[in-house]
C-alpha positions in Angstrom: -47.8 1.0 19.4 -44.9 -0.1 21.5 -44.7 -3.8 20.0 -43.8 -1.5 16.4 -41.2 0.5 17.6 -38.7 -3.0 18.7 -38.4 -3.8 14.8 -37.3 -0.2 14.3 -35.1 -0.6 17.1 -34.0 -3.6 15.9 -32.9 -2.5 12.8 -30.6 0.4 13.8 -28.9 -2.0 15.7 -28.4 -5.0 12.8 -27.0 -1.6 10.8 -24.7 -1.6 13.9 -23.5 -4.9 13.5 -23.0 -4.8 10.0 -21.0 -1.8 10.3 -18.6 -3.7 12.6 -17.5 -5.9 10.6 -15.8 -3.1 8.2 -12.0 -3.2 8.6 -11.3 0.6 9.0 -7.5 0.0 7.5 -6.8 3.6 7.6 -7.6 4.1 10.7 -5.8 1.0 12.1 -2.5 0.9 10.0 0.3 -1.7 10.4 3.1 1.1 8.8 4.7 3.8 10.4 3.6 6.0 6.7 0.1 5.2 7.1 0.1 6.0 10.8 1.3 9.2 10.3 -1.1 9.6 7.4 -3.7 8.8 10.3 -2.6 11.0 12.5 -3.0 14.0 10.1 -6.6 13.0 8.8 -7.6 13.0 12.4 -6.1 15.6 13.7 -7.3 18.1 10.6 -11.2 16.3 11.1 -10.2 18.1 15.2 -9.2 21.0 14.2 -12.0 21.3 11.8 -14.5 20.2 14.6 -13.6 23.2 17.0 -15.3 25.2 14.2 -18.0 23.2 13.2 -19.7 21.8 16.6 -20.1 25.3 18.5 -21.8 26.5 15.3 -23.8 23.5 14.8 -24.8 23.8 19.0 -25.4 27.3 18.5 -27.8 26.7 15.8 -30.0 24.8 17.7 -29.8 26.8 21.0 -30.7 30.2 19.3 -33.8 28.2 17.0 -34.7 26.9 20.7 -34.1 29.6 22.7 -35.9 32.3 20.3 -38.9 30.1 19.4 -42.2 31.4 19.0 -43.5 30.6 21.8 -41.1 31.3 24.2 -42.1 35.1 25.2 -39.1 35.2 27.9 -36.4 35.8 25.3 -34.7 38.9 25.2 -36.1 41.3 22.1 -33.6 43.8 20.5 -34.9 45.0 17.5 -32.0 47.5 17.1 -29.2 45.8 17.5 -26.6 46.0 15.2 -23.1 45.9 15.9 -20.9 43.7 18.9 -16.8 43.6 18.8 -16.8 41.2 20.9 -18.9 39.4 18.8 -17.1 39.7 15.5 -13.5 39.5 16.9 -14.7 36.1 18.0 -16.4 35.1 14.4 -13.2 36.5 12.6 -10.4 35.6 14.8 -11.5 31.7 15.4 -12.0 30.6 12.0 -9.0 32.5 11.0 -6.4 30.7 13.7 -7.8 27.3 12.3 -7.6 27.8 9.2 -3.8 29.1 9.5 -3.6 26.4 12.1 -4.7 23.6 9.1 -2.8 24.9 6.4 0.3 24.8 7.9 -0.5 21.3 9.3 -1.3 19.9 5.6 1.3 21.8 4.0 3.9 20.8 6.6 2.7 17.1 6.6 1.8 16.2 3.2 5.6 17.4 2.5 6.6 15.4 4.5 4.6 12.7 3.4 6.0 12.7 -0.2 5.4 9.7 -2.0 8.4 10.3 -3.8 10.8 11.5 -0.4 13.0 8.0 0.8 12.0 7.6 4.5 13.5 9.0 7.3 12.3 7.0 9.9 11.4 3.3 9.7 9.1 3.6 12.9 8.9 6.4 16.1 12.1 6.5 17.3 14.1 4.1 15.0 15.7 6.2 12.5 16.9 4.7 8.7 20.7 4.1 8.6 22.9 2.8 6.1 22.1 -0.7 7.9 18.6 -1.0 6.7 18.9 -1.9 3.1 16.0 -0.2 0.6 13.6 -3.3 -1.3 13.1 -2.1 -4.8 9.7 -3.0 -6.2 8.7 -2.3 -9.5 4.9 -2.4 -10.1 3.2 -3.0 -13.3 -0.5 -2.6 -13.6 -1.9 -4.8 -16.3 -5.3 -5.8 -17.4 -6.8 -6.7 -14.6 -3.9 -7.7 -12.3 -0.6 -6.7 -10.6 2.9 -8.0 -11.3 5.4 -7.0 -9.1 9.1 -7.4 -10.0 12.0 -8.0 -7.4 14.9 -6.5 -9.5 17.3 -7.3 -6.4 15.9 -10.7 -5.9 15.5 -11.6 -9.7 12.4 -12.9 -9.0 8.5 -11.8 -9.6 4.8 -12.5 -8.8 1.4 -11.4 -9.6 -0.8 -10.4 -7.4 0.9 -11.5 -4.3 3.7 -9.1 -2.2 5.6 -9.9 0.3 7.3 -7.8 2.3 9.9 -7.9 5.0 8.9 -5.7 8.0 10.8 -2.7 9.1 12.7 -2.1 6.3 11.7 0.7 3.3 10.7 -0.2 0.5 10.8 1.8 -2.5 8.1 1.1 -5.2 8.8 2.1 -8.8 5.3 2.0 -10.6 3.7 2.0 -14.4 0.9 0.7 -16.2 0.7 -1.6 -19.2 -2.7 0.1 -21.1 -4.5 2.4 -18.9 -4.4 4.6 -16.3 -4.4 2.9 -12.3 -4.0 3.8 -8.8 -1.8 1.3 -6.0 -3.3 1.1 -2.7 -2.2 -0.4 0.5 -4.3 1.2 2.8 -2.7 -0.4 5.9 1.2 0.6 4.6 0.8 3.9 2.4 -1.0 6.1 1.0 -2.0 6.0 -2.8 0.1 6.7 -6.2 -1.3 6.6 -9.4 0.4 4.3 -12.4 -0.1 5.3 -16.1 1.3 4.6 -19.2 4.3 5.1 -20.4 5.7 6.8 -18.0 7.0 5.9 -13.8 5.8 6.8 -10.7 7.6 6.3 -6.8 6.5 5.5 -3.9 8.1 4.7 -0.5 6.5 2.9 2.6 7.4 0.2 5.1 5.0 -2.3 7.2 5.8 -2.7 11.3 3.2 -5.5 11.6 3.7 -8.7 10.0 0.2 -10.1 8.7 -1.8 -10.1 5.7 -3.5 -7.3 4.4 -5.1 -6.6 1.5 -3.9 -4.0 -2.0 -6.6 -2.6 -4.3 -6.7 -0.7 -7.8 -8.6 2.6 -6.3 -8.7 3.9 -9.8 -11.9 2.2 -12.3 -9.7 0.9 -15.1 -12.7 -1.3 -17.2 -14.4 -4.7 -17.0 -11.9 -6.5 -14.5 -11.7 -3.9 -11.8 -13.6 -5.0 -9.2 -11.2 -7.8 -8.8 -7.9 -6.2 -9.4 -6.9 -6.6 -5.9 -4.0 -8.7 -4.1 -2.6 -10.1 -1.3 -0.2 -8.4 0.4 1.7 -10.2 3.4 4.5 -8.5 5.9 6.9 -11.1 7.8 10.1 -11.2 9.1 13.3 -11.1 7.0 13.4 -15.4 7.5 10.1 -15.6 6.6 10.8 -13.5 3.0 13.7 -15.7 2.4 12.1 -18.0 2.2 9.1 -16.7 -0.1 12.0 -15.8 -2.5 13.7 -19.3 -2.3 10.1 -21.0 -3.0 9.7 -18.2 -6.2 13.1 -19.7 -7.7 12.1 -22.9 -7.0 9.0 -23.0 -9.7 11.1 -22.5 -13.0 9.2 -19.6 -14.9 11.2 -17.3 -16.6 9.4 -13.9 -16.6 10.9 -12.4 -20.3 9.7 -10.4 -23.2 7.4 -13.4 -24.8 6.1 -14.5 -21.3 5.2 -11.4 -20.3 3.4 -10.8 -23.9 1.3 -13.2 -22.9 0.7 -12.1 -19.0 -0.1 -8.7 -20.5 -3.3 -10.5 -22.6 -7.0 -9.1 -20.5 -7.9 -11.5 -17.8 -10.0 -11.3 -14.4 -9.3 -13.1 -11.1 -6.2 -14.2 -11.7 -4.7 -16.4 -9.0 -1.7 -15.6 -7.6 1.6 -16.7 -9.5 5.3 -16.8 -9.3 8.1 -16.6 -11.4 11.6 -18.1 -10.5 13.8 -15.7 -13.3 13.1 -12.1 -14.5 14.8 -10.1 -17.7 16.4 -7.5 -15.9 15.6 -5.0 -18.7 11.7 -6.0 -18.8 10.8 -3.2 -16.5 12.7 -0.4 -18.5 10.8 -1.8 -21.7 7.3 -1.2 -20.2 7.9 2.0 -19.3 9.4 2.6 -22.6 6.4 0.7 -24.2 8.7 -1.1 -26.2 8.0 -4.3 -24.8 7.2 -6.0 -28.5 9.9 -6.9 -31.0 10.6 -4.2 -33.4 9.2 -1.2 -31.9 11.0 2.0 -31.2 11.6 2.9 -27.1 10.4 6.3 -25.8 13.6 7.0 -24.8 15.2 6.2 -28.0 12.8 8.6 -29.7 13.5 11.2 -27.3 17.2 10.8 -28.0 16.5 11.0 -31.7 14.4 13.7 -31.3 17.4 15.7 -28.9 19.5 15.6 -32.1 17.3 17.4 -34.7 14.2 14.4 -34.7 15.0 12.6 -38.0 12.6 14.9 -40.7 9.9 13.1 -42.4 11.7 9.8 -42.2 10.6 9.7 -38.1 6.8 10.1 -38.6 6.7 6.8 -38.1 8.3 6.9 -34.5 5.3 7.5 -33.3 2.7 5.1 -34.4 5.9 2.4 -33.8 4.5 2.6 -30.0 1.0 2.0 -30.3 -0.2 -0.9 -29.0 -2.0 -3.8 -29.8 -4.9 -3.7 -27.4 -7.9 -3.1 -29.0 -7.6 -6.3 -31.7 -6.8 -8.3 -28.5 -10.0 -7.1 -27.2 -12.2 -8.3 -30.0 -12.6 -5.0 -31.7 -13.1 -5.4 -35.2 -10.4 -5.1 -37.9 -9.8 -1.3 -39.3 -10.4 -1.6 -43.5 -6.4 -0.8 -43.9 -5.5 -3.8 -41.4 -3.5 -3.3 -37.9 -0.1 -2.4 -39.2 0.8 1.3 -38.0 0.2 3.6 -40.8 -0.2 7.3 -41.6 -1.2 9.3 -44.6 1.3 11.9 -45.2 0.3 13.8 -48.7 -2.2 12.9 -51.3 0.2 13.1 -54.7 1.1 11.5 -57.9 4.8 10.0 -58.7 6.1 13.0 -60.1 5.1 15.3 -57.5 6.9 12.8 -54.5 10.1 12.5 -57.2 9.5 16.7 -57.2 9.0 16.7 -53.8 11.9 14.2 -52.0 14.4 13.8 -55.1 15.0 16.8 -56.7 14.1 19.8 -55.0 16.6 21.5 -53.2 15.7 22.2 -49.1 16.6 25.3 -47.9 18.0 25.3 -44.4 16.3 28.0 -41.8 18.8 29.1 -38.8 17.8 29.0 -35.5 18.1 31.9 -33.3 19.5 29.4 -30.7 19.9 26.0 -31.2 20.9 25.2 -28.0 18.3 22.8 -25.8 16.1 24.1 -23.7 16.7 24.2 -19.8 15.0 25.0 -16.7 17.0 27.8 -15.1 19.6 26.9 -12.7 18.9 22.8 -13.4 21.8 20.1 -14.9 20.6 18.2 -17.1 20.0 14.7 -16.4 22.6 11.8 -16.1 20.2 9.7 -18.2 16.9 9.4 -19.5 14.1 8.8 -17.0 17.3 10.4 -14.6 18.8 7.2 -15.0 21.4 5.4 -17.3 18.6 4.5 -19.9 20.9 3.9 -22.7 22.5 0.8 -21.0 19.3 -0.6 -19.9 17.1 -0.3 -23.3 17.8 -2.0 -26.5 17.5 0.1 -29.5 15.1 -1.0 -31.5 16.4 0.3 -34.8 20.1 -0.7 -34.7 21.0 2.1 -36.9 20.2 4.7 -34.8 21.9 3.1 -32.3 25.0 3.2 -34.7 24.5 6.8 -34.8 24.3 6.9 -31.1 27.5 5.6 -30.9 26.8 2.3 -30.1 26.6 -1.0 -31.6 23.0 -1.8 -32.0 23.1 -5.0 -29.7 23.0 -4.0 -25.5 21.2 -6.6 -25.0 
């Protein structure tokens, strides 16, 4: 009987060992963001604790102490009612749970994905010496591109990242919805179509650490990870010189092609970037000819643009399912929509010589959020000087000239 129990033995402790070798990240960070996300997932798991164990050591002392077969233990059958007692049930739960609350609340604001940093590490407040990296993030299918607009300069699934200085991430997704994860820097954002997401963070430790997609996005996701490396402000330098040096220009056509399904992609470099490419994703107008979101939403501002603008929106659907080997739809790809069922004369009746009769609003004027100014620009920035209309047209109507770009 004793020679069986060693392989049971045995086994806890190969669980043990196996267990060691898992990197606990966020538990271990390398940036001051993650730390103090630490700090408040341990601290709430104590605080939660202080309730949980006494109840749990309670619950075995009174099924031991009142056992069966113990016939020392006190018996009150008429017991009913201690203050004592139920101040302490009432009053203990109800300090921690105040206690939490304003912990999270107090913390998570602070944590804001969207808030710019305060501090770059304990102690070492952010000045207007330490200079902000701007990264824009792009997930695609299945990969990450990430675009130095400062730098002119771009990668896929490799980031580099100078240490102790912020670094602001601006985040979207080419097809479907994804979440950016550096466990060891930040916490997580999500990145979806079509429209931009912030994040802020800075790493204290140079090394390599590792970036996931925590969000199941289809086939490829298991290996939609990436490499991401903190060094010195030398050492990024010279990542950036090495970028330049390869050539690649990152533009509409090249990035067309980047956007194309594909697994396990090794990391990639590109020397040049269009400066407008990032506007265009979030715009999902990436593709020659169709109309940006935010040249839509600008139509629309003005009145929309009547039955002539139901195109607008099938102008933004994408490609993706013919690229994924779905088959053909009977009426082809080409956006279309089916409007009315009529015959010539009623569309002559109908759009050349009935007269429209012109309803009044009760008040034309936009609507606002109380107390808010409206935007300097679309997306709250200048979006009409970094888009390209796509019909120029409108953009004569705009005021412009149909050519920014």
């Amino acid at each position: 009987m004793k020679h069986m129990a060693k392989p049971g033995r045995l086994g806890w402790l190969s669980v043990l060992v196996l267990l060691a070798g898992c990197k606990a990240e966020v538990l271990a960070p390398a940036g001051d963001v993650a730390a103090q996300q630490r700090d408040l997932l341990v601290i709430s798991t104590l605080l939660m604790l202080v309730i949980i164990v006494p109840v749990m050591a309670m619950t075995a002392f009174f099924a031991w102490k009142y056992r069966a077969k113990n016939h020392q233990a006190r018996y009150m059958p008429d017991w009913d009612h201690s203050t004592k007692l139920e101040l302490l049930i009432w009053s203990a739960p109800l300090l921690i749970v105040v206690s939490l609350g304003a912990l999270t609340w107090v913390g998570t604001h602070l944590l804001d994905p969207y808030r710019p940093l305060s501090r770059v590490a304990p102690g070492q407040e952010v000045t207007e010496d330490h200079e902000v990296l701007r990264v824009e993030v792009v997930a695609l299918d299945w990969k990450w591109l990430f675009i130095y607009p400062q730098q002119g300069v771009a990668s896929v699934n490799e980031l580099t990242l100078p240490v102790d200085r912020p670094v602001e991430f601006r985040l979207t997704s080419s097809s479907v919805m994804n979440a950016f994860y550096i466990p060891a820097m930040a916490g997580m954002i999500y990145a979806m179509p079509g429209m931009e997401t912030t994040l802020h963070g800075v790493m204290n430790q140079p090394g390599g650490y590792k970036g996931i997609a925590s969000h199941y996005s289809g086939a490829g996701f298991s290996g939609m990870h990436f490499a991401a490396h903190a060094t010195d402000d030398a050492g990024f330098d010279d990542w950036v010189q090495t970028l330049r040096a390869g050539g690649e220009m990152l533009d509409r056509a090249r990035y067309l092609e980047l956007e194309a399904p594909s697994q396990n992609v090794a990391p990639m470099g590109f020397a040049q970037v269009d400066p407008h490419l990032f506007p265009r994703i979030v715009n999902m107008c990436v593709e020659e000819g169709k109309m940006c979101m935010a040249e839509m939403m600008a139509v629309d501002a003005e009145g929309g643009a009547g039955l002539a603008g139901t195109m607008n929106m099938a102008a933004l659907t994408y490609d993706k399912f013919k690229r994924r080997g779905t088959r053909a739809p009977v009426l082809g790809w080409e956006p279309f929509q089916v409007l009315s069922f009529c015959t010539p004369e009623d569309s002559a009746l109908m759009f050349g010589n009935a007269s429209v009769e012109a309803r009044s609003l009760a008040d034309p004027a936009p609507l606002r959020g109380r107390g808010m100014e409206p935007p300097a620009g679309l997306f709250g920035r200048a979006a009409t000087s970094e888009i390209t209309l796509a019909n120029p047209m409108a953009a004569k109507a705009r005021g412009g000239d149909g050519h920014n770009l």
